[in-house]
Each structure stands twice: as structure tokens, then as C-alpha cells.
Backbone bond lengths (Angstrom), bond angles and torsions (degrees), N, CA, C in turn:
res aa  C-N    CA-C-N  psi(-1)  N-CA   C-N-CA  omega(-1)  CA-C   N-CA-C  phi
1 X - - - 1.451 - - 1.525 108.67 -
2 X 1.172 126.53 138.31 1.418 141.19 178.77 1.504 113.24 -73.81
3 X 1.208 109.85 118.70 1.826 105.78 166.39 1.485 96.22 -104.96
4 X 1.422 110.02 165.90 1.332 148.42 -150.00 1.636 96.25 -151.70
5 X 1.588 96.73 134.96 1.506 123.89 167.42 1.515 103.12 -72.70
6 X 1.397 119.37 150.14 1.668 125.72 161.98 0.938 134.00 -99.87
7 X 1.747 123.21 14.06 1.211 146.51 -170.81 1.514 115.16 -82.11
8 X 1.967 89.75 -29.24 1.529 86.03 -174.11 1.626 102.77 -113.14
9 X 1.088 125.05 22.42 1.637 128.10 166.71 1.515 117.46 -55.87
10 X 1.197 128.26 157.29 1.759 120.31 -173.94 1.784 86.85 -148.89
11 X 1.447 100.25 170.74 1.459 112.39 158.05 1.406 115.00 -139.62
12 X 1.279 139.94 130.95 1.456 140.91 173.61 1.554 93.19 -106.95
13 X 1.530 95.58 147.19 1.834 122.63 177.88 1.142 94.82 -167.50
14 X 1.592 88.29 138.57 1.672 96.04 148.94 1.876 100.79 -153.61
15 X 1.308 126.76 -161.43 1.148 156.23 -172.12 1.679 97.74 -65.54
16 X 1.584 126.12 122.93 1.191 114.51 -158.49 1.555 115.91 -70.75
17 X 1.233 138.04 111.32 1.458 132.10 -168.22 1.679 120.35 148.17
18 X 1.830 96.77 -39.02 1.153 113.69 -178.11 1.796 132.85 -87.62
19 X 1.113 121.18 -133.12 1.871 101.20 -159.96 1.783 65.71 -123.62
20 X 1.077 128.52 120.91 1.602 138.35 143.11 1.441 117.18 -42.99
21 X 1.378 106.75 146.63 1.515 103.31 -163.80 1.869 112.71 -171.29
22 X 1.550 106.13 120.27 1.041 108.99 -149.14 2.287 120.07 -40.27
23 X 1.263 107.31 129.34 1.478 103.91 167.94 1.799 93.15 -50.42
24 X 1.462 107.37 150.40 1.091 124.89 154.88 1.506 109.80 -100.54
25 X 1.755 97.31 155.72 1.696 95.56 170.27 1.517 126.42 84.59
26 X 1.504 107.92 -17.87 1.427 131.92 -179.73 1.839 109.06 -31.32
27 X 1.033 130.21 102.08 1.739 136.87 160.43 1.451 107.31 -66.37
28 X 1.045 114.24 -69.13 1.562 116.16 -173.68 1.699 112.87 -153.05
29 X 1.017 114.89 163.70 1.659 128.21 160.18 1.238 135.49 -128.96
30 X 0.929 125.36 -171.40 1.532 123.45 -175.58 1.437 122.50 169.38
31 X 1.482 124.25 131.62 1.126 112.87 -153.33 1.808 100.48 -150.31
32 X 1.267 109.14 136.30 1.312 104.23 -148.77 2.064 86.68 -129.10
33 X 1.287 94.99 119.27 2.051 96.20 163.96 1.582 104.29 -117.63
34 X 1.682 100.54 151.32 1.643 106.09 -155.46 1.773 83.83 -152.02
35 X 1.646 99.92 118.74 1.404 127.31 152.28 1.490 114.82 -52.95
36 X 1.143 128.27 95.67 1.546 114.30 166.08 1.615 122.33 -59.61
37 X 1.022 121.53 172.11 1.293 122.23 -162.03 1.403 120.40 -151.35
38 X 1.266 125.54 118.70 1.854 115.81 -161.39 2.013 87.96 -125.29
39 X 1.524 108.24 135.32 1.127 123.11 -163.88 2.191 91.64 -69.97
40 X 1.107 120.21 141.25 1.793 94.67 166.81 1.850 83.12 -139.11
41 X 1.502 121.35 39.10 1.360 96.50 174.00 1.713 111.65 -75.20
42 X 1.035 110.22 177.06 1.885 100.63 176.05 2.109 99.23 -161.49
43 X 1.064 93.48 -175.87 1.325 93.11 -167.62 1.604 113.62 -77.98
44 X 1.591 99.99 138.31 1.343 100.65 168.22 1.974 85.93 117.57
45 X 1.266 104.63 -24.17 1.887 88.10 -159.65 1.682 105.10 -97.69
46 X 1.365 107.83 144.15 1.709 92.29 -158.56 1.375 114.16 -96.79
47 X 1.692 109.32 2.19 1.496 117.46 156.48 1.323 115.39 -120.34
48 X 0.791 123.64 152.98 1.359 137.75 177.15 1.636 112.05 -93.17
49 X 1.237 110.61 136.72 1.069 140.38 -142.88 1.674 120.63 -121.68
50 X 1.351 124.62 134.16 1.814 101.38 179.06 1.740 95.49 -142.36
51 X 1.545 95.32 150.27 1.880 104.53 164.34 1.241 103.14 -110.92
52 X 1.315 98.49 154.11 1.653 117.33 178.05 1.513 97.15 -67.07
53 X 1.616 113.72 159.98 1.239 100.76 175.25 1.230 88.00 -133.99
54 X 1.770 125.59 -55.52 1.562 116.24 -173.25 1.629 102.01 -165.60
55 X 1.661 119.82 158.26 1.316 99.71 -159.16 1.628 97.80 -105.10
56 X 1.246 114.45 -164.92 1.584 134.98 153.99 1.375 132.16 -149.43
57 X 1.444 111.13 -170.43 1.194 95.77 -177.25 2.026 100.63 166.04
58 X 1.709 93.35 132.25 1.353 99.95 -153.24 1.265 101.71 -131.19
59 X 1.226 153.63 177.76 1.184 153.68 -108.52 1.703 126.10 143.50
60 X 1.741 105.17 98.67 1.867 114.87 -169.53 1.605 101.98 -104.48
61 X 0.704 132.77 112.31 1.418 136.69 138.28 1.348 129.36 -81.24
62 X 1.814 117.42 143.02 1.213 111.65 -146.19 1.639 94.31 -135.75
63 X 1.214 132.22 91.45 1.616 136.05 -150.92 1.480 98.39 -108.20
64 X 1.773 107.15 141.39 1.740 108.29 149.25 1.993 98.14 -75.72
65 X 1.787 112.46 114.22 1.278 102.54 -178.60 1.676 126.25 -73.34
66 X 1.546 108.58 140.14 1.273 128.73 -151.51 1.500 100.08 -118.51
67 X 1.564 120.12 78.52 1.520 129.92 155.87 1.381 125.61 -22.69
68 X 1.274 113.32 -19.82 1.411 123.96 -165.78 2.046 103.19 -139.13
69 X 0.869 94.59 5.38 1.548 101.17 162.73 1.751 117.04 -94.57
70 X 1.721 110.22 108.82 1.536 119.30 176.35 1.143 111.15 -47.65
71 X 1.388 121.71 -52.56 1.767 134.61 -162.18 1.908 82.02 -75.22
72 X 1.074 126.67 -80.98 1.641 103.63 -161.14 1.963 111.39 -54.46
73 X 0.829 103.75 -13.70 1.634 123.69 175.50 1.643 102.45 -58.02
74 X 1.401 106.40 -64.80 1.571 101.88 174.76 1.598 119.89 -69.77
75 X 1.425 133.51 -8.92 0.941 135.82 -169.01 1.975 105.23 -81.39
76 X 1.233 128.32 90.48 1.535 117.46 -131.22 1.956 73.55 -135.94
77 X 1.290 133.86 159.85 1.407 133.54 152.79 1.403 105.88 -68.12
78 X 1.384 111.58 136.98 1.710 120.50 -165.98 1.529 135.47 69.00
79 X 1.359 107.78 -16.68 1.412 111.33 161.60 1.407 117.40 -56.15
80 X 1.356 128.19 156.94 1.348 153.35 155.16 1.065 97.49 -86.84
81 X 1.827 112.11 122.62 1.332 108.94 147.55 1.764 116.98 -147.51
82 X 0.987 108.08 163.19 1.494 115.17 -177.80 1.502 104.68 -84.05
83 X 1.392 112.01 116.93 2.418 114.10 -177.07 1.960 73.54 -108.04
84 X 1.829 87.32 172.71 1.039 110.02 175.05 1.852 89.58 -158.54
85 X 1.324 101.91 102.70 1.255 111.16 178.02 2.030 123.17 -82.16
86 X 0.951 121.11 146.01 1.900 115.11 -160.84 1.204 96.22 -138.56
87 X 1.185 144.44 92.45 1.661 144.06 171.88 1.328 97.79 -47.90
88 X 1.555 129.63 -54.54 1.493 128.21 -162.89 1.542 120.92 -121.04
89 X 1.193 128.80 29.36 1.291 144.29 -178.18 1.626 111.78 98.86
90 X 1.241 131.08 -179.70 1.704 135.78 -166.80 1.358 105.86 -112.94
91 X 1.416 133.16 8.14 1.329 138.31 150.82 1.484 118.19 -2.51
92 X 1.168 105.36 164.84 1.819 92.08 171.39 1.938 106.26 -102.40
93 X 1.114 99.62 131.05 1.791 112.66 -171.27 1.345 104.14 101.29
94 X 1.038 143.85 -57.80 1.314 130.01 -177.40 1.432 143.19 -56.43
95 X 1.408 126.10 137.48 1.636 113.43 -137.31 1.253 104.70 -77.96
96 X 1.299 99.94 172.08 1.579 109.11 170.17 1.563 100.35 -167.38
97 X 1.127 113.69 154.77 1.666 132.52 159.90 1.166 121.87 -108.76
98 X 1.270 113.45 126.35 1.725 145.44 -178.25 1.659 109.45 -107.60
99 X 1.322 98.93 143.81 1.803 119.52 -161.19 0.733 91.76 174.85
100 X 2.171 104.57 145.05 1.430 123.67 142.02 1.355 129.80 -95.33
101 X 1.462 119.40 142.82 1.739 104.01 -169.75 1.382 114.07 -138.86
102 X 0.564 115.08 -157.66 1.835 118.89 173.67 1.634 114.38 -133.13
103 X 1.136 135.10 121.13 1.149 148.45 173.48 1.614 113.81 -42.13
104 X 1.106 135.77 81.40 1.560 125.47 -139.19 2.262 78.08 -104.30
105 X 1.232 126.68 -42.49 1.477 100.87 -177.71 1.684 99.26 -145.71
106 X 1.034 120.61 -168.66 1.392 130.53 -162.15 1.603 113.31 -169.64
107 X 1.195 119.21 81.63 1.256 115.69 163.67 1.587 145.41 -91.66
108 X 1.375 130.71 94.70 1.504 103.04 156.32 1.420 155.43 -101.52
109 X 1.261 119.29 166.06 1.424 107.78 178.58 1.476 113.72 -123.76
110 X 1.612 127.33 175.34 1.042 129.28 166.54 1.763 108.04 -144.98
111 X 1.417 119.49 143.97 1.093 120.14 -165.22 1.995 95.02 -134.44
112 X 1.236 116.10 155.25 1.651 122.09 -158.72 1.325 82.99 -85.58
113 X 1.418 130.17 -24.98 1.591 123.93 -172.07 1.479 114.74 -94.83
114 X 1.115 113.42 6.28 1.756 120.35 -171.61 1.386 118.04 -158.72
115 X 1.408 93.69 -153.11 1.860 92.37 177.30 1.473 115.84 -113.72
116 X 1.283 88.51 172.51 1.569 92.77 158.80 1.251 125.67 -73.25
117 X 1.394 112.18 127.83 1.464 116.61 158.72 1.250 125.42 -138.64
118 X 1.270 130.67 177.27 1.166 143.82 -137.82 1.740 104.90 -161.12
119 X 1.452 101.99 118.20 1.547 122.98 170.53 1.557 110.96 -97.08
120 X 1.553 111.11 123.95 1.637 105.66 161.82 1.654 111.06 -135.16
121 X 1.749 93.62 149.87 1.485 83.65 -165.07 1.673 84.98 -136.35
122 X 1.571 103.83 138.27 1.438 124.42 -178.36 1.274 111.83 -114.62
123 X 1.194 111.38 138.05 1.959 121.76 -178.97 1.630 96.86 -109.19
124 X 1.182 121.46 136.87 1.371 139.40 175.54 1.425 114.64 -81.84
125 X 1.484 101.44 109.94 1.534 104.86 -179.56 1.539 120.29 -103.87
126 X 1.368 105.99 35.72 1.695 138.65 169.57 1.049 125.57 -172.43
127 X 1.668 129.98 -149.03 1.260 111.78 -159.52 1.619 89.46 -102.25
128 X 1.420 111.72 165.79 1.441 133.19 162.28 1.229 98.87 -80.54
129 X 1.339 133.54 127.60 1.959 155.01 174.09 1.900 107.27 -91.49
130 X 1.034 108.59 85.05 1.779 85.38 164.16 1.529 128.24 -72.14
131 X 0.831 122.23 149.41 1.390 120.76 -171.83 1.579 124.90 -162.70
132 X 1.343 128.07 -139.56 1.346 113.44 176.18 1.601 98.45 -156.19
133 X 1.698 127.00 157.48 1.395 139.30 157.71 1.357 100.19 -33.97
């Protein structure tokens, strides 16, 4: 199996509808999908037991923040927007995952020794698509 560097990964978002377009400034990402799980053990069974019920899947980005960047511009608390996540750059063939989500928080910080940056984290309000550039 092939590993891949993370240096050259990107993410494009924008406002759900519109032409996606790379975040600038990008540090890192991370993107997390989660099986839900409904308990169905019942009496008498000596393990306990679970059914799938429905999945998710959420999504942190971790930016030097860019005042003048559109794509972090749309990234707003409560917006809808369409990400297009790239483990290894947006090349043509190389994978990526597509989703729409909702902007669930938005943090920044500033430190006297660095920059500003800015955390945003999106909850998926459908399915995550794998696919390719």
C-alpha cells in the first residue's frame, strides 16, 4: 500500500451552491466518520449486542487566519457549505472526499509569538462521497 506525505494535502469550500475554492493558509486537517450505534441487547443474551442505525461525519481545519481569504470568508458559524477534503493534493486521480456540512463552531486565536489563526469545524448534514481529482 502506498503512503503519501501531508504537506501537500489542500481543502476547497465554499457557500453550498457555489464554485469551491482552495482555503488558503491551511496547517492541518482532520476528518473524522462515525458509525452510530443503537444498543438491541435484551434479556437472556450473554453479550450484548448493537445495530447500525446511521452514520456521520465531521471535519476540523486548522488555518494561519486569512482576512482576505473568500473560502475562509465563507467558513462563518451556521453556514452551509460544500468542503472538498484532499489527503495528498487535488491532482487529477487522486482521492478526495466531498460533503455538505454546517459550520457547527469557529475559533480564533492569537499568540505574541505567532500568528493568528483560526480553527473551523463542520458537521455533515449528509453523506461524505469518496472519490477522486
Amino acid at each position: 500500500m502506498a503512503t503519501h506525505a501531508g504537506h501537500t494535502g489542500s481543502v476547497k469550500a465554499v457557500t453550498t451552491g457555489g464554485t469551491a475554492a482552495a482555503v488558503a493558509e491551511v496547517k492541518d486537517w482532520s476528518l473524522e466518520t462515525t458509525a452510530n450505534l443503537a444498543d438491541d441487547t435484551v434479556l437472556g443474551d450473554a453479550w450484548t449486542s448493537q445495530k447500525l442505525t446511521t452514520k456521520s461525519w465531521s471535519t476540523t481545519l486548522n488555518c494561519i487566519w486569512s482576512d482576505d481569504d473568500t473560502a475562509q470568508d465563507d467558513l462563518i458559524e451556521g453556514a452551509t457549505v460544500d468542503v472538498e477534503l484532499y489527503p495528498y493534493g487535488d491532482t487529477t486521480n487522486n482521492v478526495k472526499w466531498t460533503g455538505s456540512g454546517i459550520v457547527a463552531s469557529v475559533s480564533k486565536s492569537a499568540a505574541a509569538d505567532g500568528l493568528v489563526e483560526a480553527s473551523f469545524n463542520v458537521t455533515g448534514v449528509g453523506p461524505l462521497t469518496p472519490g477522486t481529482a
